[in-house]
N, CA, C and O of each residue as an XYZ file, in Angstrom:
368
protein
N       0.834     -1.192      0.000
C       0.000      0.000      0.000
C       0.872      1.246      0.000
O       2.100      1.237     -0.081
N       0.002      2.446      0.112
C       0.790      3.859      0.150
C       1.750      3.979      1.239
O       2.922      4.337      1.120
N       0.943      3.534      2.675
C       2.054      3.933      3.689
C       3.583      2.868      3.486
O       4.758      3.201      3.645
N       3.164      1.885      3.193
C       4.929      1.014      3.044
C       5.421      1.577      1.953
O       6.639      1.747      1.891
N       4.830      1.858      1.197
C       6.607      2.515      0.248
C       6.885      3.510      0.598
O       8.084      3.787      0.551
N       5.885      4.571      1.140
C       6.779      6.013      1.529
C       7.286      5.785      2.734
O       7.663      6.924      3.012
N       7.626      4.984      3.848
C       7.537      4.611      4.708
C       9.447      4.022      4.486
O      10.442      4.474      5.054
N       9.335      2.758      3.332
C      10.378      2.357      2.670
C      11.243      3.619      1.826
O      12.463      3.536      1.684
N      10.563      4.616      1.369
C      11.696      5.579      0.540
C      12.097      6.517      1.699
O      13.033      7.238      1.353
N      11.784      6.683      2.658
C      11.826      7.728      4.090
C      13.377      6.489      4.875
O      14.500      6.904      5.159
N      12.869      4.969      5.034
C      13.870      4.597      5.258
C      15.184      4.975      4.691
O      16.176      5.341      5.321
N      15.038      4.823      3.297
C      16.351      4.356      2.928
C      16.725      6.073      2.331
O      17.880      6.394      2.048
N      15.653      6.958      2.223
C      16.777      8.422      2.108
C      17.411      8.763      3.738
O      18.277      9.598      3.999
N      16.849      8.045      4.506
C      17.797      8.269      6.030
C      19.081      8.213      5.773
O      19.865      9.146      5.943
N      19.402      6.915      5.274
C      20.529      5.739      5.462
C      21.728      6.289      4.388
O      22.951      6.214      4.501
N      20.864      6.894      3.261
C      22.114      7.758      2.475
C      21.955      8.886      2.836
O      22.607      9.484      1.980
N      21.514      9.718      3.563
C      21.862     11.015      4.416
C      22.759     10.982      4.929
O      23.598     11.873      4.799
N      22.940      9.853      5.774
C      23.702      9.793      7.170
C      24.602      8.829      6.853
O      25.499      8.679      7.682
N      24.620      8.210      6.002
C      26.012      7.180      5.215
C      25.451      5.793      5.788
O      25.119      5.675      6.967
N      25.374      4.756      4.856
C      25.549      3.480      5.114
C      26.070      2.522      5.542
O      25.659      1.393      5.811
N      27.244      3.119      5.619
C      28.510      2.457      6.306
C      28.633      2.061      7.737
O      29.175      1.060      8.205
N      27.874      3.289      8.494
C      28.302      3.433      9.874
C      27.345      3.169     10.414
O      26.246      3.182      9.861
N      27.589      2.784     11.948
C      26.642      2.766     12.761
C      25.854      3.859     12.834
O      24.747      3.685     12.323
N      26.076      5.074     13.360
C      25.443      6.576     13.624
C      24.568      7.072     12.307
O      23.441      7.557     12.405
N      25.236      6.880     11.125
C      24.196      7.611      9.901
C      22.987      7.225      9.782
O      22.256      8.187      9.546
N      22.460      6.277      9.837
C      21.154      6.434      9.825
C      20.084      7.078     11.170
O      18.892      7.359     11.290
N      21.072      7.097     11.866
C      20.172      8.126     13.050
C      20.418      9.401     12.901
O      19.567     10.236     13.205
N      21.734      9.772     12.365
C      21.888     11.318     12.087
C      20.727     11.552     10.972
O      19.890     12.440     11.133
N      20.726     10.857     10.037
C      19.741     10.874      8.800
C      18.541     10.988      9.188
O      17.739     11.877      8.902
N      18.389      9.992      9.914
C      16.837     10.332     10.474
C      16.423     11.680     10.891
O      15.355     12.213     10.590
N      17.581     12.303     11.778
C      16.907     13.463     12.486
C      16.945     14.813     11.590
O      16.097     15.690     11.424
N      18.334     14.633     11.046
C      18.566     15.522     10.196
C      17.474     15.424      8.796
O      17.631     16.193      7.847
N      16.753     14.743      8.809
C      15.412     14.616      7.561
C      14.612     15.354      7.859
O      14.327     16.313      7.142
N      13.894     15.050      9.268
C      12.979     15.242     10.124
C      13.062     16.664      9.882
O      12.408     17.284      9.044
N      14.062     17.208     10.817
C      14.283     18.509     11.026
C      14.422     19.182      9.382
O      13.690     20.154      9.195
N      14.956     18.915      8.652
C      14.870     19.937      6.793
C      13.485     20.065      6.627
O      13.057     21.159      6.260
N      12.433     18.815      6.905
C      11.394     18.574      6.315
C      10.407     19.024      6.998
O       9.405     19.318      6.346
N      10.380     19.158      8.017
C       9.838     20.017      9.273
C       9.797     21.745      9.501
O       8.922     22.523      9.881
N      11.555     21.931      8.954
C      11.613     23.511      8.869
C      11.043     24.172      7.088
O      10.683     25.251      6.616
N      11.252     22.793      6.609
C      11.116     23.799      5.239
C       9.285     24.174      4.922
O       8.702     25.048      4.280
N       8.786     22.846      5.865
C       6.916     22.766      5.807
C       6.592     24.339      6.505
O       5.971     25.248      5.953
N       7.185     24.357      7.827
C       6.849     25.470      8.753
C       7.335     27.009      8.095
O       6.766     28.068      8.361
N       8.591     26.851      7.123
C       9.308     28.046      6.575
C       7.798     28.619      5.926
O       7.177     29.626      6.265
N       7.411     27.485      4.753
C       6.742     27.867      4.049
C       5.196     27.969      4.010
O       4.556     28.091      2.965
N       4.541     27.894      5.532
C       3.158     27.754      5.811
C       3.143     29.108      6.446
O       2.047     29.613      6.687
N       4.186     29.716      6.729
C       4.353     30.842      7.909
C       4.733     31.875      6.814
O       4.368     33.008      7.128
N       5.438     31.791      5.477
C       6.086     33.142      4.449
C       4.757     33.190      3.546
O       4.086     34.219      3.469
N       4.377     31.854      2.779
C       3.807     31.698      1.724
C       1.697     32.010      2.204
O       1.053     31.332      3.004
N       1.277     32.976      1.537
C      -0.261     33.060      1.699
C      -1.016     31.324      1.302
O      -0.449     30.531      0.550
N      -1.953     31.123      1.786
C      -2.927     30.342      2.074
C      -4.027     30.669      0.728
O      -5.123     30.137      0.550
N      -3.339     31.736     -0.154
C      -4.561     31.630     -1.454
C      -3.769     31.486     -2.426
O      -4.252     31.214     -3.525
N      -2.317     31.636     -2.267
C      -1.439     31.361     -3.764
C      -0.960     29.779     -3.494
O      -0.427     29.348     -4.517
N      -0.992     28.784     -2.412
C      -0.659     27.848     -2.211
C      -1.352     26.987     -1.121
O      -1.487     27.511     -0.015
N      -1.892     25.483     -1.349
C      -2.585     25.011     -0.536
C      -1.868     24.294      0.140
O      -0.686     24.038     -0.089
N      -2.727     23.791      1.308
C      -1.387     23.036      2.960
C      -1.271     21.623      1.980
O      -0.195     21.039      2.116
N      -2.129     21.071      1.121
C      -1.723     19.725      0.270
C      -0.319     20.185     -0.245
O       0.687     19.515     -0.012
N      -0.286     21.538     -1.067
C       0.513     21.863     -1.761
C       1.444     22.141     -1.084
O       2.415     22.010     -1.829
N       1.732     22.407     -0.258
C       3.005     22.669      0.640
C       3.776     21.669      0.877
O       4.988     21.516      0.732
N       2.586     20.707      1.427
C       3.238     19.436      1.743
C       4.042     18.482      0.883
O       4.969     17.732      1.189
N       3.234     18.789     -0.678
C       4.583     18.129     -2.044
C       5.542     19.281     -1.863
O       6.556     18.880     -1.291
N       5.577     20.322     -2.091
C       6.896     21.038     -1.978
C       7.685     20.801     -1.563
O       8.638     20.284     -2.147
N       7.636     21.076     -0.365
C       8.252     20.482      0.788
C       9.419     19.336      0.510
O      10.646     19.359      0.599
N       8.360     18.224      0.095
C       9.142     16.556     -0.216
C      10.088     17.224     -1.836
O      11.202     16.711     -1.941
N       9.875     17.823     -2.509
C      10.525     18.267     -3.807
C      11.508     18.775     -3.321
O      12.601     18.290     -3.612
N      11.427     19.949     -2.397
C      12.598     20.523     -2.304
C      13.774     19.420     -1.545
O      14.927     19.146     -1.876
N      13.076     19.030     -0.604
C      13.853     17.823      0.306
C      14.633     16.668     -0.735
O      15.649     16.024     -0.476
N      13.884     16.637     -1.871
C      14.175     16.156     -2.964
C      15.350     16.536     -3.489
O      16.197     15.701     -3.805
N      15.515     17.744     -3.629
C      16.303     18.177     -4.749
C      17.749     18.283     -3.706
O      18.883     18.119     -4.158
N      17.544     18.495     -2.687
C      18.541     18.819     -1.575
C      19.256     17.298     -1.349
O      20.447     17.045     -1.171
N      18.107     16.386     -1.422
C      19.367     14.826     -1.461
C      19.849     15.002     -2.819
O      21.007     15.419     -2.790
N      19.597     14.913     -3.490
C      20.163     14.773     -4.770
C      21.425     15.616     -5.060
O      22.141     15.330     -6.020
N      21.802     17.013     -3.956
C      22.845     17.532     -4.314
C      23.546     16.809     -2.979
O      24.604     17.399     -2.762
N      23.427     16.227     -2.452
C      23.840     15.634     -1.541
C      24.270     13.992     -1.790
O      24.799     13.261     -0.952
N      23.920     13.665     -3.069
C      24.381     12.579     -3.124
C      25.335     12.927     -4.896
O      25.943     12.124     -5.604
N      25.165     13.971     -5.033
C      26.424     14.536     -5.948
C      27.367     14.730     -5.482
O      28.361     14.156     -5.927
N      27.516     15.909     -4.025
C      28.702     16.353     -3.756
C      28.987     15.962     -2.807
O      29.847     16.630     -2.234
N      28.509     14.777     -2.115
C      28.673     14.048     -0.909
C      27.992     12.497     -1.072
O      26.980     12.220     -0.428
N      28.539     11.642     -1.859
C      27.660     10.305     -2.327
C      27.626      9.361     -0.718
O      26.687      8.631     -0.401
N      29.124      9.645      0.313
C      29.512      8.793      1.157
C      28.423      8.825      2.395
O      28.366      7.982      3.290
N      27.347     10.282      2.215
C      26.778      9.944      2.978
C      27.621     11.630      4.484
O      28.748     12.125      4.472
N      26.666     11.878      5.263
C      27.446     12.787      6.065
C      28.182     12.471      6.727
O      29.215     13.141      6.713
N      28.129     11.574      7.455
C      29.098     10.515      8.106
C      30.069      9.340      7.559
O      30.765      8.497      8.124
N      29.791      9.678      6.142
C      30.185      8.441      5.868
C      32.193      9.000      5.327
O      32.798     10.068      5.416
N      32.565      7.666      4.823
C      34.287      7.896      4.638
C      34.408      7.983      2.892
O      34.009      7.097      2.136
N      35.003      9.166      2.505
C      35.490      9.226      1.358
C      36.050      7.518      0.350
O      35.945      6.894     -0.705
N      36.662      7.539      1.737
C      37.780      5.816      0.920
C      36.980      4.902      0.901
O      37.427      4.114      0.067
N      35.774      4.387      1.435
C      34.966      3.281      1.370
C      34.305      3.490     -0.234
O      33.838      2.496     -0.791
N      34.294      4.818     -0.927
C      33.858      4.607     -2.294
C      34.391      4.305     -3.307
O      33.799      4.275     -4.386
N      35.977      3.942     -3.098
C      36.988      3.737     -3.970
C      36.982      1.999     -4.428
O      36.994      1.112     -3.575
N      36.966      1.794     -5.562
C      37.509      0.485     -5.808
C      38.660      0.253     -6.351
O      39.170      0.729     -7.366
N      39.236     -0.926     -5.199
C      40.251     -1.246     -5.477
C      40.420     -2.704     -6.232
O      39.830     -3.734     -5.906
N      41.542     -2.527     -7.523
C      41.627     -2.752     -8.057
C      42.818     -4.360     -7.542
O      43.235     -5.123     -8.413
């Protein structure tokens, strides 16, 4: 159903937030989600009027922008915040 996959994609953008590798990243990930996704809902329910944008609509925003923010985060940081540069190297 709806709630297990968003449930499953919420897992696993934790786990590359906070690096896979380690024990700690997926709890840093967790909180550090929480909290982007939390400030960016509240940024924008509190700046943005209630007739140019609806609370549904906020709420995809929100996940878009959170969106776009892993995605530069798994450009300029693939290892994860915690995670180690050298664990992405293959050795040959």
């Amino acid at each position: 159903s709806g709630f297990i996959a968003k449930e499953s994609v919420v897992s696993t953008l934790e786990v590359l937030l906070g690096g896979a590798a380690t024990i700690l990243g997926p709890v840093l990930g967790s909180c550090v989600l929480w909290v982007l996704l939390t400030f960016v809902k509240e940024v924008m329910r509190n700046t943005v009027p209630e007739t140019l944008i609806s609370s549904n609509q906020i709420e995809a925003l929100g996940w878009v922008i959170v969106g776009v923010a892993l995605m530069c985060l798994v450009i300029f940081r693939p290892q994860g915040l915690l995670g180690d540069r050298k664990e992405l190297a293959f050795h040959a």
